[in-house]
C-alpha positions in Angstrom: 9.3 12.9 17.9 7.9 10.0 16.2 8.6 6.2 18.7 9.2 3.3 16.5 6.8 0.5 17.5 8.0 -2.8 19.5 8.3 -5.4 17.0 10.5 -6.7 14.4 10.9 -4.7 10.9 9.5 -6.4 8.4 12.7 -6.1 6.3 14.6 -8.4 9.3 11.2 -10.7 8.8 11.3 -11.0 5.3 15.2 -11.5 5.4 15.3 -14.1 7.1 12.3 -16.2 5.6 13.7 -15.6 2.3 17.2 -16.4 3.5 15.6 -19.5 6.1 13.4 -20.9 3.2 16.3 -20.8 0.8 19.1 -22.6 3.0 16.5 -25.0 4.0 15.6 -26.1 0.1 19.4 -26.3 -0.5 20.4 -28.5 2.7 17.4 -31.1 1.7 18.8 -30.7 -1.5 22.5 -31.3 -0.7 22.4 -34.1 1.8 20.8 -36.9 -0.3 23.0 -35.6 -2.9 25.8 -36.1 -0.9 25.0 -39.7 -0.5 24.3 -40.7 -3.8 27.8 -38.9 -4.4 29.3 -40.8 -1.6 27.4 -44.1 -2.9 28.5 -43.1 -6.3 32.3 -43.0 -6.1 32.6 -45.9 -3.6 30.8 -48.0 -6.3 33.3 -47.1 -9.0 36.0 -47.4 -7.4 35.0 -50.9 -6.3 34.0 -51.5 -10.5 37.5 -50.4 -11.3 38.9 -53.0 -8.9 36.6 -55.5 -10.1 37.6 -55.2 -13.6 41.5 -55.0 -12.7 40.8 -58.1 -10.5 38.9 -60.5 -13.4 41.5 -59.4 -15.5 44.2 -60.2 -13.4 42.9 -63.6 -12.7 42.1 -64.2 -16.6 45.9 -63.4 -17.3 48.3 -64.3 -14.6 49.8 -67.8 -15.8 48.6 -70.6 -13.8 52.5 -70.9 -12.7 52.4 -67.8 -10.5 49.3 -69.4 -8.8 51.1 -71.6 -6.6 54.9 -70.1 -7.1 55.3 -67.2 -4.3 56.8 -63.8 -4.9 55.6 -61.1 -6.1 52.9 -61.2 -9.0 53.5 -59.8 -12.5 50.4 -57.3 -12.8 49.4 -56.8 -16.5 50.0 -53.7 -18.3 47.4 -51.0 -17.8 46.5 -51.0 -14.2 46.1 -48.3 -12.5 49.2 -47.2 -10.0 49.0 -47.7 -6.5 47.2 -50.9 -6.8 48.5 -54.0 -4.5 48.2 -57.6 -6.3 48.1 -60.5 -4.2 46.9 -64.4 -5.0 45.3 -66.0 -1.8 44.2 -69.6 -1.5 40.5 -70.6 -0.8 41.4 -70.2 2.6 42.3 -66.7 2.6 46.2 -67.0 3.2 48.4 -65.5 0.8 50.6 -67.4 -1.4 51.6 -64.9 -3.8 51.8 -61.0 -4.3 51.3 -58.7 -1.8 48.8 -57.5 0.6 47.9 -59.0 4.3 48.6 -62.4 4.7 44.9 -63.4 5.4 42.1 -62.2 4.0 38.2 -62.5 4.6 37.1 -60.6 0.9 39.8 -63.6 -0.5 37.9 -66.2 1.8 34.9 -65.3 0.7 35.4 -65.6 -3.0 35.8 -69.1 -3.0 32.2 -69.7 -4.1 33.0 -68.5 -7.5 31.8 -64.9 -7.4 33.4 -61.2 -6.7 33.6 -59.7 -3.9 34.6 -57.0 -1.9 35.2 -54.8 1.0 37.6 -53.1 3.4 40.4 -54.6 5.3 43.2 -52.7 7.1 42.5 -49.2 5.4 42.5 -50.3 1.9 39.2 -51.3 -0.6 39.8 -54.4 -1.6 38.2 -56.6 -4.0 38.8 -60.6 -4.6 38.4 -62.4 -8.0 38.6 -66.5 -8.1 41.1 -67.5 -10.4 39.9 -70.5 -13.1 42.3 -73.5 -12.5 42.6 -77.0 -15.3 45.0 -78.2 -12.5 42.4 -81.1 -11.4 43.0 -80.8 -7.6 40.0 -78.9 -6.7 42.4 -76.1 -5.4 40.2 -72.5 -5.7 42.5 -69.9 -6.0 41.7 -65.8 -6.1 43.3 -62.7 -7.1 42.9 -60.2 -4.6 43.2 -56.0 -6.0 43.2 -53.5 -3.2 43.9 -49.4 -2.8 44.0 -47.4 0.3 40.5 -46.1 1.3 41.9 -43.1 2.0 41.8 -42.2 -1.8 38.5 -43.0 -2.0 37.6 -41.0 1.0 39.6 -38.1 -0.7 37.9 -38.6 -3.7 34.4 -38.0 -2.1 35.6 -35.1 0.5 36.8 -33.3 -2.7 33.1 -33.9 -3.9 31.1 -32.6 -0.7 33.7 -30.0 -0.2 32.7 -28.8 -3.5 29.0 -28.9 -3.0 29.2 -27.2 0.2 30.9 -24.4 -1.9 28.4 -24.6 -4.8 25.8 -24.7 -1.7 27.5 -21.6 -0.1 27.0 -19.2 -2.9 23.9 -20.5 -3.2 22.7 -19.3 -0.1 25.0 -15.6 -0.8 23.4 -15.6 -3.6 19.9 -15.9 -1.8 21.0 -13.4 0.9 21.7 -10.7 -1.7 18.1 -11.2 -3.5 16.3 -11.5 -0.3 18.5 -7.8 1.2 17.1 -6.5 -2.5 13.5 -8.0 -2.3 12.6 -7.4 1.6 13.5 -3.7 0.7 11.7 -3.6 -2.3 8.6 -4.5 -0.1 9.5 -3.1 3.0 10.2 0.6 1.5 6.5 1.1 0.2 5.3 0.6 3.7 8.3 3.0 4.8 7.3 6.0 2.3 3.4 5.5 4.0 4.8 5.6 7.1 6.5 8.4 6.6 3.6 10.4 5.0 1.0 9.3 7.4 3.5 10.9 9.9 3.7 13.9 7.9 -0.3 14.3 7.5 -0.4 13.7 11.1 1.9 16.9 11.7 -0.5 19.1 9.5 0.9 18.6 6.1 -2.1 17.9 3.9 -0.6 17.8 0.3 1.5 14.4 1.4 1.9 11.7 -1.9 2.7 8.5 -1.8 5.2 7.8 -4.6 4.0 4.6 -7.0 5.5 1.4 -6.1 4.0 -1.0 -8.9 3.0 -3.0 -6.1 -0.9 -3.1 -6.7 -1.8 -3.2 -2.4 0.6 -0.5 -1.4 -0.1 2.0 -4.3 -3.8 1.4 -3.3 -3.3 2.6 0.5 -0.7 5.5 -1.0 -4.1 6.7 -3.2 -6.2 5.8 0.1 -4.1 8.1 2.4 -3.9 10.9 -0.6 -7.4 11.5 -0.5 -7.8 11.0 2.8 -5.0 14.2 3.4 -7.0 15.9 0.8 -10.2 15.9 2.5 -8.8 16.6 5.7 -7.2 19.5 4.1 -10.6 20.7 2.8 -12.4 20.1 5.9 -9.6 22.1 8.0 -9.8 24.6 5.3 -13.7 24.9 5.8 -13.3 25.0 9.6 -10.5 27.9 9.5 -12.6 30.0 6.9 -15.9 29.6 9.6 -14.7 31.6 12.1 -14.5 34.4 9.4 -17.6 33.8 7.3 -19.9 33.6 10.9 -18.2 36.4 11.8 -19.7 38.6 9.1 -22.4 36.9 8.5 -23.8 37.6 12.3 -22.8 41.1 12.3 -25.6 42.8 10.4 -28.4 40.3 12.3 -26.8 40.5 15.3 -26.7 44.6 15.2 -30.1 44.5 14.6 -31.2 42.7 18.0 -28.8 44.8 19.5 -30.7 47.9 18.2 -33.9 47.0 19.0 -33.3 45.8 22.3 -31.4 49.0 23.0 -34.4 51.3 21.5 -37.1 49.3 23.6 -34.8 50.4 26.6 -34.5 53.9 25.5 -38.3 54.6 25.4 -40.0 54.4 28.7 -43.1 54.0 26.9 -42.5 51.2 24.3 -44.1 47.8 24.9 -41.2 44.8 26.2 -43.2 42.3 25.1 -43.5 43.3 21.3 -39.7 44.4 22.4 -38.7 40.7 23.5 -40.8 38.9 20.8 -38.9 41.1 18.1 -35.6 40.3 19.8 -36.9 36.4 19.8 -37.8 36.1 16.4 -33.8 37.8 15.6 -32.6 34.9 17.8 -33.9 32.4 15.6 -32.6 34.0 12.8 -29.3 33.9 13.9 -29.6 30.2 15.2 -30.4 29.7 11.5 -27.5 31.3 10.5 -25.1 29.6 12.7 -27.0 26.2 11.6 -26.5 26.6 7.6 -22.5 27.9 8.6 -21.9 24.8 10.6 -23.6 22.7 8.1 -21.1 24.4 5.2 -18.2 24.0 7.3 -18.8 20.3 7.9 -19.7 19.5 4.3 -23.3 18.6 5.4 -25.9 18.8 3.2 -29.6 20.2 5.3 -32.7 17.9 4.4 -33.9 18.4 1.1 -37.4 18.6 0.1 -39.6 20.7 -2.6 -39.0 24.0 -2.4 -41.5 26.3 -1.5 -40.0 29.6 -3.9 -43.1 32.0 -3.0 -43.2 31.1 0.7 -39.8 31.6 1.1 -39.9 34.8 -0.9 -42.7 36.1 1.4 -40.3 35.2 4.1 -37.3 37.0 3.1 -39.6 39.8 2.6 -40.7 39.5 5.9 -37.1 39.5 7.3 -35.8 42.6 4.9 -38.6 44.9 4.2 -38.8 46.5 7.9 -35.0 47.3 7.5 -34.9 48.3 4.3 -38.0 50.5 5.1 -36.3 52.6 7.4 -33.4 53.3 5.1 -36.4 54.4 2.5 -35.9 51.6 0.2 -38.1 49.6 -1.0 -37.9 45.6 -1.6 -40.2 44.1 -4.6 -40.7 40.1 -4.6 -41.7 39.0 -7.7 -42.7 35.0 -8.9 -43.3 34.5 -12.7 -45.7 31.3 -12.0 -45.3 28.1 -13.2 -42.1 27.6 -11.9 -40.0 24.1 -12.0 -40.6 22.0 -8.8 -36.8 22.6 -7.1 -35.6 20.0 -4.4 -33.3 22.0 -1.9 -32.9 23.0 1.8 -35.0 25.9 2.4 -33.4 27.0 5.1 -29.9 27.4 2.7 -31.9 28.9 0.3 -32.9 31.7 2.2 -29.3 31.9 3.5 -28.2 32.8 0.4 -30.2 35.1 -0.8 -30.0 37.1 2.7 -26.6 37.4 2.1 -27.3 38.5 -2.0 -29.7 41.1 -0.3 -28.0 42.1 2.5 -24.9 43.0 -0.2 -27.4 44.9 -2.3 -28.3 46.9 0.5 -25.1 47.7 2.0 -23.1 47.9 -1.2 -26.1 49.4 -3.9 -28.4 51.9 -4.0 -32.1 52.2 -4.8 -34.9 49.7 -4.1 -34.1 46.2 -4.3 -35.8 43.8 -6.4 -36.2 39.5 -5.9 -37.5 37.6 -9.0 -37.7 34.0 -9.4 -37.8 33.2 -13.3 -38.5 29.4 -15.0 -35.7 28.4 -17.1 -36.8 25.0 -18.3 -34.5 22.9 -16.5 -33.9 25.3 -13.6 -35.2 27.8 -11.4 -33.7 31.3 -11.3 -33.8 33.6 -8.1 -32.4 37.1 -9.6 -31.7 39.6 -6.9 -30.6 43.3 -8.2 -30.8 46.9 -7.2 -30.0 50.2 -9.0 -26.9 51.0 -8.1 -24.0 52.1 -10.2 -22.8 48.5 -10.8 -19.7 46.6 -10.3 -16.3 47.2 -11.8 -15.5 44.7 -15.4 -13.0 42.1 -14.5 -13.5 42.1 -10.7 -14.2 38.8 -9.4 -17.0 39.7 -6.5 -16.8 36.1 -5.5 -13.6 36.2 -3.9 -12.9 35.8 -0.2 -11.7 39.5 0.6 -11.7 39.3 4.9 -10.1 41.8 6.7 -11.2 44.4 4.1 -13.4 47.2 4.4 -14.4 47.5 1.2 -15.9 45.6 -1.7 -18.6 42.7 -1.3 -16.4 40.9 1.1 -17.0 37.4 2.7 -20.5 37.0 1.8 -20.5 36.8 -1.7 -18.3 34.1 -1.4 -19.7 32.3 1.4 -23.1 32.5 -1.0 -21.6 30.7 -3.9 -20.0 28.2 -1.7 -23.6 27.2 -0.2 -25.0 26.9 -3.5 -22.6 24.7 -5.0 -23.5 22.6 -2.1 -27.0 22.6 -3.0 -25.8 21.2 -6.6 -26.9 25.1 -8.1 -24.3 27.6 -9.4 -24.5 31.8 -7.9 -23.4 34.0 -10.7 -23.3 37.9 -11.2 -25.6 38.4 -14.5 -25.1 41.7 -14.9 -22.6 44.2 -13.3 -24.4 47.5 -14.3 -26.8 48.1 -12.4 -26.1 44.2 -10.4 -28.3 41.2 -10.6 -27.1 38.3 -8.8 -28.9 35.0 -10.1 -29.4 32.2 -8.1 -29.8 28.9 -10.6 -31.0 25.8 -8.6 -31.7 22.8 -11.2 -34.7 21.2 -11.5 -36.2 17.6 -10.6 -36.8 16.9 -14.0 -32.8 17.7 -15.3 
């Protein structure tokens, strides 16, 4: 069972700088806005009362000035307004509103002015008197704050709405957008999990975005090579297997026929079994190398020295099973650049098939195609069935050309050459490495 790491997702992460960033742009967005709505509304409102008070002191006849009771507005002001005349001083003497005022007081230097006194806006207007006694009189317009108050509440309240879905709305595309980003990283978090548990043919499905579809194809091939190297590592334990059996039984043999004969010689006994021990080791070397996807050290290959040495390894054998094994080399041949010691692997294997599975004396030729060398191995036996693939992996069975075959191609694929069957009746196996020059 898989732990989820300490930490915060990063869907919660995104969320919430997505959400943070977007609540912070609208609040420094909102609040001077808010002022200049504030600032905004108070100012008309004290515009409107300006104009009704200039008018009022353009129109009211000059006999109301002085004659209290209440003040005959003109038609067209706005309701809920209070009209009141005030002497320079500040006292009423006409109209309504408080008996003294400081915005009235303050007026008597000719110009408008205004402010708030006892809940109401209020705005003061001197009044042009001919009357020739230097009295300054003003008109004084005034509505209850509270409407203007109102007026900008409704405003804010409306903003903070307008501000609210904002910020909803910013919620639902940062929910949509911190999954779209997180889920990419979810999918390879789940298929890294999976090729961790031994499933090698995980995919990433494509996100469009360019960095996580990159890791998705990173962690693809990366399963896919695992697989392959798994896969190479499984099939060892069955190619050593056979490919030990017939060199192994060999030093068994001769170790156990040097026993049986109280006169043969241990050392020529020992040296025998040595010289079998190293050709095992170099068995085991080019399987491990195969299974690991090595490649040996390559160098110019040496095609009749290694002939003479497969000859050396095969004739004895084949000489006691009274067969005979030819080596032939049709001089010039192109230099090759291989691993000698994989080369010789695979033709072991084509001529320890031909003598277990053919008949007749065996015959090795290495043959200059141009742009590649050709190591033909054949016998005369009665050939291979039309249609049967001899490369296949057949383990477990006792019959056909089994694991070797196949092991044999795979090593010379790895040497960049290709192991066909070029004829099935009788069987020549050719080996092509390709030249320097190709």
């Amino acid at each position: 069972m898989h732990q989820p790491p300490a930490g915060t997702p990063l869907r919660r992460r995104l969320l919430v700088a997505l959400v943070g960033i977007a609540t912070l742009a609208t609040v420094l967005f909102a609040l001077p806005l808010a002022v200049v709505v504030q600032r905004l509304d108070h100012s008309e409102a004290v515009t409107a009362l300006e104009r009704d008070a200039t008018r009022i002191a353009a129109v009211v006849p000059e006999d109301e000035v002085t004659r209290p009771g209440p003040v005959d507005p003109p038609a067209g002001l706005a309701a809920g307004l209070t009209v009141g005349i005030y002497r320079s001083g500040g006292r009423r003497v006409a109209g309504a509103g408080p008996s003294d005022s400081p915005v009235a007081a303050a007026a008597r230097d000719g110009r408008v002015h205004e402010g708030v006194e006892g809940g109401d806006l209020a705005v003061a207007a001197p009044i042009p008197s001919d009357d020739g006694r230097g009295v300054t009189v003003m008109s004084r317009v005034s509505l209850p704050y509270d409407q203007v108050t109102d007026q900008v509440e409704r405003a804010w309240l409306l903003m903070s709405a307008l501000a609210a879905f904002v910020v909803i709305l910013a919620t639902v595309y940062a929910r949509y957008q911190s999954g779209r980003l997180a889920a990419p990283l979810e999918r390879l978090t789940a298929a890294a999990q999976a090729l961790g548990d031994g499933d090698f043919s995980v995919r990433a499905r494509r996100s469009g975005l360019r960095e996580a579809d990159a890791a998705g194809r990173a962690l693809e091939i990366t399963a896919r090579r695992l697989g392959e190297v798994l896969d190479r590592e499984r099939a060892f334990s069955a190619d050593v297997s056979h490919q030990l059996r017939t060199p192994l039984t060999g030093l068994l043999l001769g170790l156990e026929s040097a026993l049986g004969r109280p006169d043969a010689d241990p050392r020529a006994a020992i040296r025998t079994a040595v010289e079998r021990g190293r050709h095992l080791q170099s068995i085991i070397d080019d399987l491990l190398r195969l299974a690991r996807d090595g490649q040996g050290p390559r160098e110019v290959l040496d095609v009749p020295g290694l002939l003479s040495a497969l000859r050396g390894r095969w004739e004895g054998t084949l000489a006691a099973r009274r067969r005979l094994l030819s080596v032939t080399c049709h001089e010039p041949l192109p230099e090759v650049r291989s691993a000698p010691s994989v080369v010789l692997q695979i033709l072991e294997v084509l001529v320890d098939n031909a003598a277990t599975h053919g008949r007749g004396d065996i015959s090795v030729e290495a043959v200059d195609l141009g742009a590649a060398l050709s190591i033909e191995v054949g016998d005369r036996g009665p050939g291979i069935e039309t249609g049967r693939d001899v490369f296949a992996r057949r383990a477990g069975s006792g019959e056909g050309h089994g694991i070797g075959l196949f092991l044999a191609r795979s090593l010379a694929e790895a040497e960049g050459g290709r192991l066909l069957l070029r004829s099935p009746a009788p069987p020549v196996f050719a080996l092509l490495l390709p030249g320097t020059g190709s």
